[in-house]
N, C-alpha and C positions, 0 to 999 in steps of 0.2 A: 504493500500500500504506500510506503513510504518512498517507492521508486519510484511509483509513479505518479504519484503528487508532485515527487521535483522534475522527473521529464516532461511534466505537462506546464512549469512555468518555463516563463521563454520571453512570448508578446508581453505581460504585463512588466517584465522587469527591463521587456526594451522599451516602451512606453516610459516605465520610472528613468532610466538613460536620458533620454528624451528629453522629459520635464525638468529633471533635477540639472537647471545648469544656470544660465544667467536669471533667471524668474529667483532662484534660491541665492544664489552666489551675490549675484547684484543687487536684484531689486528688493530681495529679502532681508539680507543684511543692510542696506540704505536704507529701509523700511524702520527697522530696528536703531540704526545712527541717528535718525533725523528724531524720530516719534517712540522712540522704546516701545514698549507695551503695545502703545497704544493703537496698535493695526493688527492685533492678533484676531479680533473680531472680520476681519478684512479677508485672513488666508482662510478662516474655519467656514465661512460664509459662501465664496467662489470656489472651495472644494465640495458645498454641498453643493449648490444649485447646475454645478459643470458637472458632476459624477453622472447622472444622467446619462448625458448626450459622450461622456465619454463611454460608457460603458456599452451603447448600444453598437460600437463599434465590434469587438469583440463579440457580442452576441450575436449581433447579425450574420458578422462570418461562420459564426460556431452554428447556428442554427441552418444555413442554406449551403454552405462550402463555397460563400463567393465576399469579395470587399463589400465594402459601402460603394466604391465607383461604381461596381455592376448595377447595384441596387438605385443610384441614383440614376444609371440609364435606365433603368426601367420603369423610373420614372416621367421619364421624358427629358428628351435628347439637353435640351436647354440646362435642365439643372445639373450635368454634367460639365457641357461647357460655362457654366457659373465657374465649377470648382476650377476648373481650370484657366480661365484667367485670374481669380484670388489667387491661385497660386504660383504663377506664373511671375506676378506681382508681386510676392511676397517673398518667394522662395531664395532670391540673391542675396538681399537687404539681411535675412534671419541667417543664412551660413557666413555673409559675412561677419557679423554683429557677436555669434557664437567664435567665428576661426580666431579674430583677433582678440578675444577676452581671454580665448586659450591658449594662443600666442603670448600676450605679454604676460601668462604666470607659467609659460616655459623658461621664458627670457630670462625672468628671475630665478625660476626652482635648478635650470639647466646651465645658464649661461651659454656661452660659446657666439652667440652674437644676440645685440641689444634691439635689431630692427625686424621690428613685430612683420614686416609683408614678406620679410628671409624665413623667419618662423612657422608665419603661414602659411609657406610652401612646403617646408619641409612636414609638417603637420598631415597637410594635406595629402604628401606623398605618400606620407606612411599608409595613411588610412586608407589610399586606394589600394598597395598591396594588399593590405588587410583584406579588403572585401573582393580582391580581385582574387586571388586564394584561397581566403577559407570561407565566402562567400556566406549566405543566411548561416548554415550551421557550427560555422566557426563565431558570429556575431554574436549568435546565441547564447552560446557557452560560455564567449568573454566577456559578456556583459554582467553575467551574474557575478563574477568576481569582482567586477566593477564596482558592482554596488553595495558589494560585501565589502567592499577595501573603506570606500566611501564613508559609509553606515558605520564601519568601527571609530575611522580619525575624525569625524563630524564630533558624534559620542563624545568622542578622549578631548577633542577643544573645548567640546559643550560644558566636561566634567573640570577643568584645567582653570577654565572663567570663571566659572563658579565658586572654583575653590579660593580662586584671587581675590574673589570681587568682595566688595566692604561697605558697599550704598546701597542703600532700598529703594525700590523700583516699584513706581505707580501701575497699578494694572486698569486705572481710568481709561475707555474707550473712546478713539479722537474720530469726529467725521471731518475728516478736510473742506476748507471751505473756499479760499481764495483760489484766481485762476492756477496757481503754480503746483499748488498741492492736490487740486482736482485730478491737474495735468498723470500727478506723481502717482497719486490713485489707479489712476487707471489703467498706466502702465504698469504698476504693482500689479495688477487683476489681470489684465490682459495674455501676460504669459504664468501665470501662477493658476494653478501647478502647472499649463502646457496651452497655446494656440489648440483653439478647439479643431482644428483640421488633423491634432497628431490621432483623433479617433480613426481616422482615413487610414493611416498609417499602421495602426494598431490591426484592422482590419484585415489588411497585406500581409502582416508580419502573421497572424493568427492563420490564413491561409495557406501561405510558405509552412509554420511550423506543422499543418498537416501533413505536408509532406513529404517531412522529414523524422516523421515517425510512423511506428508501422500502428500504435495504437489510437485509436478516435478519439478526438478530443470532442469530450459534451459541453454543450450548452455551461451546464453547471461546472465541470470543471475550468472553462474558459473565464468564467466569471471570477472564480476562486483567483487565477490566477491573475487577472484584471486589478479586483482591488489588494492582494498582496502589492501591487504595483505602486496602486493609487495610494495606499495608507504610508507607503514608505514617501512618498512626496509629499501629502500632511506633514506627517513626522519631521521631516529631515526639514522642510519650510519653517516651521517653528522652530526648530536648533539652529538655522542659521537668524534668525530675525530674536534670539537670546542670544547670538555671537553679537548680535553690532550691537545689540543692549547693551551689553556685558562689558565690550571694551571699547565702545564708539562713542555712546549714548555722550551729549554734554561733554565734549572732546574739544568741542570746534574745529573739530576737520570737516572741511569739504570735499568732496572726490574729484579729481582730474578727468577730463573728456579724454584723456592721452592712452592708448589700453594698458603701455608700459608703465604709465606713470602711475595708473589706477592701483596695476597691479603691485607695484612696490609701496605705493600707501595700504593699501590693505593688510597685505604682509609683514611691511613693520609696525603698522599700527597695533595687530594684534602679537607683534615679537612684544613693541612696547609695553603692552599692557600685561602681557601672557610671561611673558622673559624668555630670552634668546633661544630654550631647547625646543619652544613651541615653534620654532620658525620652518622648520621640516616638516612637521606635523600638520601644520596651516595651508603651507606648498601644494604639499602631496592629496588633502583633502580637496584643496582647489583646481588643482588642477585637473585631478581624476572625475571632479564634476564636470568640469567644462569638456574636457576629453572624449566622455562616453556622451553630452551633448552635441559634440561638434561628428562623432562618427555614425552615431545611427541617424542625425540631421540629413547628413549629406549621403544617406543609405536610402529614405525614405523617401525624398523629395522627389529621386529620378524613378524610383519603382514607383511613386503615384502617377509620374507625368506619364510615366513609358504605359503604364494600364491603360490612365484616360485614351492615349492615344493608341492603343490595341485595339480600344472599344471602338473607336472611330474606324476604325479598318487600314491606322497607318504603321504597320508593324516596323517600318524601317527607322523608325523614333524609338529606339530599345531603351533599356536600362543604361547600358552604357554612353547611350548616345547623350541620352538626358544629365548623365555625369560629369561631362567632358561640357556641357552648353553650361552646367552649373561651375566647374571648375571655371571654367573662364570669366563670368558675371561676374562671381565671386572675387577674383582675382583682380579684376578694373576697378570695383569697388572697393577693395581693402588697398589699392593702388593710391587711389583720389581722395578719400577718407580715412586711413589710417589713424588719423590726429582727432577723431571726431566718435572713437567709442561709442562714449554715451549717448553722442545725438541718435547716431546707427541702433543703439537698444530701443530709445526710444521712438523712434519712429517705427518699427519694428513690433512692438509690442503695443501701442496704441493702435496702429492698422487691425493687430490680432485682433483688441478685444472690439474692435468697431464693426468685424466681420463674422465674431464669435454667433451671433442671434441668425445669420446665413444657416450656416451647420448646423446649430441648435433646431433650427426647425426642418431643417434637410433629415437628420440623424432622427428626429422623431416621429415625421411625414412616412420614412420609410420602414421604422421597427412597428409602425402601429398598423402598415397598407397588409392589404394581400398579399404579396410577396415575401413576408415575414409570416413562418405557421402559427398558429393562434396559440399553442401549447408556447412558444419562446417570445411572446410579446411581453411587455413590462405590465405587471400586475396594477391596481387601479394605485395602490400609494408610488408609486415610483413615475403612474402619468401626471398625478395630484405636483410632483415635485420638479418631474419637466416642467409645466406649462409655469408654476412658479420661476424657476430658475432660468426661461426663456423671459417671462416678464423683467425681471432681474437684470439679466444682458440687455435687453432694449433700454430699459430706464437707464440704468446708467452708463449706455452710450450714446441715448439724446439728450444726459444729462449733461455729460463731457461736452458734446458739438452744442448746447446752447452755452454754456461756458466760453469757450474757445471764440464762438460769433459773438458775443456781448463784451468780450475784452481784446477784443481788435476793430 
């Protein structure tokens, strides 16, 4: 029983890869620097109302043997090419935004040269042999070490701060109110715990893992393995947003838009506060987040495009092909913007969550239609909590754009 409960996880902990990277690393610990406490209300909220729409990813697939792309052709041709322009659009901006976060905490953790777009290459080299090699079932496998590595040195920071720390910390709940912290809001939510399109992705990766085992994967155990995923991105979200509590809160540091610069204030900030043997510790936690973000990012993005355009009938658009158009975006873009991190996150993660309520009601149109069987549709409390949770994404992305139009 015990084997195969762990050969049937796989998508949900490439899913947590996925999630667990600049949404935690960044915008959760900024979360925590600027506001302590006070957005823990923020992470627990946008992992209820998203779980949802992320989970009928995986169940879709488990229940019919096909993605959400299939399913949204069959819904009509249109809401596929939706996805595929969001994503087409989205897809450069979010590898580059990920490559160079991971870039400039190699820079630091490795040394050997200090310019983040030499970094980025080499990063990226690696990860193409990676998947060029040991392809889904090697990603599989390494990913769960990933997030076992992750999951220990978060932990041993989370415990390290603790042990330092000597000031009492308000647990008071903040709603942000002026345009900058609306701004900041929303980008917090928007990739936290993940862009609702990574259900897409999930989807894929649930497919692929049928067929790399000889035993069926159910409905129910896809789920199991789902929220092992999603709860380790709660979890690990709160431990980084008590890291910048811990040693940021009332610091008066500000962060650098620079990725390298970002990355060497981060790391000595929490050397400074943590003392110099945390400094390894800190590295290796951050880096290995951003790592397992930046490799199943740039895995996922060209197996969505290369399907959508399967579905269309244009097979000469492969996996690879989609790798190679993404390698080079990517590559202009960390060329021209280098200097500009933070802008790149957050333009990146405010498009997500403005497109989040798209998917939301794409993912729920299709686990509720006829093409999903009646036995694997979401029971009545789980559509009680869609139809919330898609409210939820609307309001506060017409909250944000009436914001944004009233202070320009």
């Amino acid at each position: 029983m015990k084997k195969s409960i762990l050969n049937v996880l796989g998508p949900g902990l490439l899913f947590a890869g996925a999630a667990i990277g600049v949404s935690h690393l960044v915008q959760a610990t900024r979360a925590g620097a600027d506001y302590g406490l006070g957005l823990l209300w923020a992470i627990i909220v946008v992992h209820l109302f998203k779980y949802p729409f992320f989970r009928f990813g995986p169940q879709y697939a488990s229940a019919t043997g096909e993605s959400l792309l299939d399913g949204y052709k069959k819904l009509g041709k249109p809401y596929l090419i939706l996805y595929m322009v969001v994503n087409f659009v989205t897809m450069f901006t979010i590898q580059a935004a990920v490559t160079i976060v991971t870039a400039g905490l190699a820079s630091q953790l490795f040394g050997i040269t200090h310019n983040l777009v030499y970094w980025s290459y080499i990063l990226l080299i690696v990860i193409i042999i990676i998947l060029l090699f040991g392809k889904y079932s090697f990603l599989d496998k390494f990913i769960k070490y990933i997030i076992l590595f992750l999951t220990i040195s978060t932990l041993l920071a989370v415990s390290i701060a603790f042990l330092k720390n000597e000031s009492n910390y308000s647990f008071q709940q903040i709603l942000p109110k002026n345009a900058l912290e609306i701004s900041f809001l929303i980008a917090f939510l928007g990739w936290m715990p993940a862009p609702l399109d990574i259900s897409i992705w999930h989807s894929l990766w649930s497919v692929e893992k049928s067929k790399t085992t000889s035993e069926k994967i159910t409905v129910k155990k896809s789920i199991f393995d789902f929220n092992v995923g999603y709860l380790g991105t709660l979890f690990l979200g709160i431990c980084f947003i008590l890291l910048g509590t811990l040693v940021m809160f009332n610091t008066g540091e500000t962060f650098s838009s620079s990725g390298g610069k970002f990355a060497i204030q981060l790391i000595d900030l929490y050397t400074k506060n943590l003392g110099n043997y945390s400094k390894i510790i800190i590295g290796i936690a951050a880096f290995t987040t951003m790592f397992s973000t930046t490799i199943t990012t740039l895995d996922a993005s060209p197996r969505a495009m290369s399907k959508s355009a399967e579905l269309f009938g244009f097979k000469k658009f492969n996996y690879w092909f989609w790798i190679l158009f993404l390698l080079i975006g990517t590559c202009i873009i960390l060329t021209f913007f280098k200097s500009s991190m933070l802008t790149l996150v957050k333009i990146a993660t405010i498009f997500s969550f403005l497109t989040a309520p798209i998917f939301a009601f794409l993912n729920f149109k299709l686990i509720t239609s006829s093409h999903t069987p009646k036995t694997s549709q979401p029971n009545l409390f789980l559509k009680i909590v869609s139809i919330l949770g898609f409210i939820f994404l609307l309001s506060f992305s017409l909250w944000y754009l009436k914001t944004f139009i009233t202070s320009y």
